[in-house]
C-alpha positions, 0 to 999 in steps of 0.5 A: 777859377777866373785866374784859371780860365785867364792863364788858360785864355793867355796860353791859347791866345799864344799857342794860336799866334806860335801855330799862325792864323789860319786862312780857314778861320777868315772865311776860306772855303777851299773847294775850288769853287768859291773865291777865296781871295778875300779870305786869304787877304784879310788873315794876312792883313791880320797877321801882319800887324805882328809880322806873323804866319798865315796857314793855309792848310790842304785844300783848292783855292780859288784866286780871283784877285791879287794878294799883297803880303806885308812882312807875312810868311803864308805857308801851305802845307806842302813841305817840298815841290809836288809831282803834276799828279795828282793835285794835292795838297795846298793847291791855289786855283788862280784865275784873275788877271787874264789877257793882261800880264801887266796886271796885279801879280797873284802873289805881292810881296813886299818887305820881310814876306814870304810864301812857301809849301804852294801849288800853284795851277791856272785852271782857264789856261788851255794848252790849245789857246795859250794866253797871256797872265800876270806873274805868279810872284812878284817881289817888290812894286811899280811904285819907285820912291816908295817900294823899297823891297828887302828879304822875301822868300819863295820856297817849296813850290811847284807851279803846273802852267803859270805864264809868267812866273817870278820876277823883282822889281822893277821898284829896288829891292834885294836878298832874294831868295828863290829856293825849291821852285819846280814846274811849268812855265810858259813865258818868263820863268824868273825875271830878276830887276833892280837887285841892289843887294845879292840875290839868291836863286837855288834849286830851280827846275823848269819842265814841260812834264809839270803841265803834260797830265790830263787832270790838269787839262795838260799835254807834254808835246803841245806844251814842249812845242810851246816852251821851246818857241816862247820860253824864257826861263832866266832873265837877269838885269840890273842885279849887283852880285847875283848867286845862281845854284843848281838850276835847270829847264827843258826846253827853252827858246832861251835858258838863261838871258842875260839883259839890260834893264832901266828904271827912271829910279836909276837902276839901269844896266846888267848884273854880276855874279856867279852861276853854278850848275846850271842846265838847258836841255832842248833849248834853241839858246841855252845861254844869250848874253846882251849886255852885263857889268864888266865884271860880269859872269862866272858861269861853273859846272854848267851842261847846255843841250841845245836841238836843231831848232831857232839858233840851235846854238848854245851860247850866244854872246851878242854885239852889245856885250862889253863885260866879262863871261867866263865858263870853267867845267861846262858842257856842250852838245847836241845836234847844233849848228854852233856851241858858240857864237861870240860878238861883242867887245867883251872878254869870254873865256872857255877853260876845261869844258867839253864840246860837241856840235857836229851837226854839221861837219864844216860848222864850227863849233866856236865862232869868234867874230869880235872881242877877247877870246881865251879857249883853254885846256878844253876837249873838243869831242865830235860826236856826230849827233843824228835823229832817229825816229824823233830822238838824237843819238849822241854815240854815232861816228866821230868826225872831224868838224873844225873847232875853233874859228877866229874872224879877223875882226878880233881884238886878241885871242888866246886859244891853247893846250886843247884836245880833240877826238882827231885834233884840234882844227882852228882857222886864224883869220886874225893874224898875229892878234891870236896866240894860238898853241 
């Protein structure tokens, strides 16, 4: 009977380890009432002395503080990213860190982590009074010595107002993998920082609709305004060889912002890498270059929708940029004053992309004013775009604004086999440096 009740004990015990801890059995109430950051700290803290997984089953918890994961998946029971209602499911119930966005982030983790299967909702954010939070995810620390961060992943999660929501760094880090991330945020949406090993980010969607319901104290216009003044929704530094799949958000003020960043560690400068699928709707920048590695971007397949709103210019490429940015299959339109706006002494090209700015019929939709510019086999469509009671049409009358303008601050420029609606009108004031047919 003793050997009996033995191999019984040991099956138990390994069931239990192969199912995970579960946060309930440390203390969680999960009636989003009771603070449960203790609770969820300590399974995790268990589960680490094996590199294991802690369950948080259905259920609202409440987050004071900050959690640090330790080589831990914490996984909820949310198989994919939820819709804004109703909020079910495994919901976090995050309230700490308010006023001070450089506080602890709601979720820590460091080497071998991961947390999947969240919703993540701050229940004191008020749509009317817009305050600042830490981040939601961070990936890595401050220590620079010490915080060496490789392998974690956030997967399946559906964020309803975070103000700021993933970052990497600024301690080293890499192989990242963001994946299946949905929802609103309000400030920085994904900050990557002092990658060293490529970093992945696939299936992202950033949309004003996940904070728009009355349940979650939300309100589409209120928070489209928002979005669309203060948002910036991918924010990529130093990262050697970072892969981007299959992202969008609506709206922004900038989609996607290419910058440098430093570390007195030494990881200083921009990225490379490859971006595919992209998209920006409603964004008074889609995509704003400072500064890259020469290597730089390969932007594919991308669709960028810009409003008459700030810049109202999709691509911005700006006096600090050397590297090298190059679009292929990407579209461009909607009531702008520009798709393009080139400076810098970097190399951009446009092959086989679609525009159509056409607000204005004596702007140009691409606007080279310094660097190396190559635009071709591209179609340059000009519809007209016009507001009628607060919406754009894109099917209106077909003009003629010019294409391409070409300043004679340009180190060479090549702009070839292009097609438009009624031609293809480009004003060379850069001489025999432009190679135009």
């Amino acid at each position: 009977m003793r050997a009996l009740l033995y191999i019984l004990t040991i099956l138990w015990f390994r069931v239990g380890c192969a199912l995970g801890l579960s946060v309930l059995d440390f203390g969680a109430v999960a009636d989003g009432l009771t603070d449960d950051t203790a609770a969820f700290q300590q399974a995790v803290n268990a589960a680490a002395q094996t590199g294991g997984t802690v369950l948080a089953p259905a259920g609202k918890y409440r987050i004071e503080g900050s959690i640090r994961l330790l080589g831990v998946s914490l996984q909820g029971e949310n198989t994919a990213p939820r819709s804004w209602y109703p909020l079910n499911g495994t919901v976090i119930l995050a309230t700490g860190g308010r006023d001070d966005e450089n506080g602890a982030p709601l979720f820590d983790l460091r080497n071998s982590s991961a947390v999947r299967g969240l919703t993540v909702y701050y229940p004191e954010q008020n749509v009317d009074d817009i305050r600042p939070y830490p981040w939601t995810f961070r990936i890595g620390g401050d220590d620079l010595e010490r915080d060496i961060t490789f392998d974690c992943t956030i997967e399946n999660i559906t964020l309803i107002n975070s103000y700021n929501g993933i970052r990497t760094g600024p301690a080293e880090n890499g192989r990242h993998r963001i994946n299946s991330v949905f929802g609103c945020v309000l400030s920085r949406g994904i900050f990557v920082q002092s990658t060293g090993d490529v970093g992945r980010i696939e299936n992202v969607q950033f949309h004003c609709h996940f904070w728009a319901h009355p349940e979650s104290g939300g309100d589409f216009g209120k928070v489209f305004n928002y979005m669309q003044k203060n948002l910036r929704a991918f924010i990529i530094g130093r990262s050697d060889w970072e892969y981007m799949t299959n992202t969008f958000v609506f709206p922004a003020h900038i989609g996607y912002h290419f910058i440098a960043t430093e570390t007195a560690a030494g990881w200083n400068g921009g990225c490379n890498g490859q971006f595919s699928g992209l998209g920006a709707d409603a964004a008074e920048i889609c995509v704003q270059v400072d500064d890259i590695q020469s290597m730089g971007l390969l932007i594919t397949n991308g669709q960028f929708n810009s409003h008459l709103h700030g810049e109202a210019t999709q691509i911005i490429i700006s006096p600090t940029n050397t590297g090298s940015v190059r679009f292929v299959n990407c579209g461009f339109w909607g009531p702008v004053n520009h798709n393009a706006a080139i400076h810098g002494d970097g190399y951009v090209s446009f092959s086989n992309c679609y525009f159509s700015n056409n607000n204005d019929t004596q702007e140009y939709s691409i606007v080279a004013e310094s660097g190396r510019v190559q635009i071709s086999q591209c179609t340059f469509d000009a519809v007209k775009s016009s507001g009628i009671a607060g919406t754009w049409v894109y099917t209106g009358e077909k003009t003629q604004p010019p294409a391409v303008y070409i300043g004679s601050d340009i180190t060479h420029a090549v702009v070839t086999d292009n097609n438009g609606y009624r031609g293809v009108r480009i004003e060379n004031r850069a001489g025999e440096k432009a190679v135009i047919r």
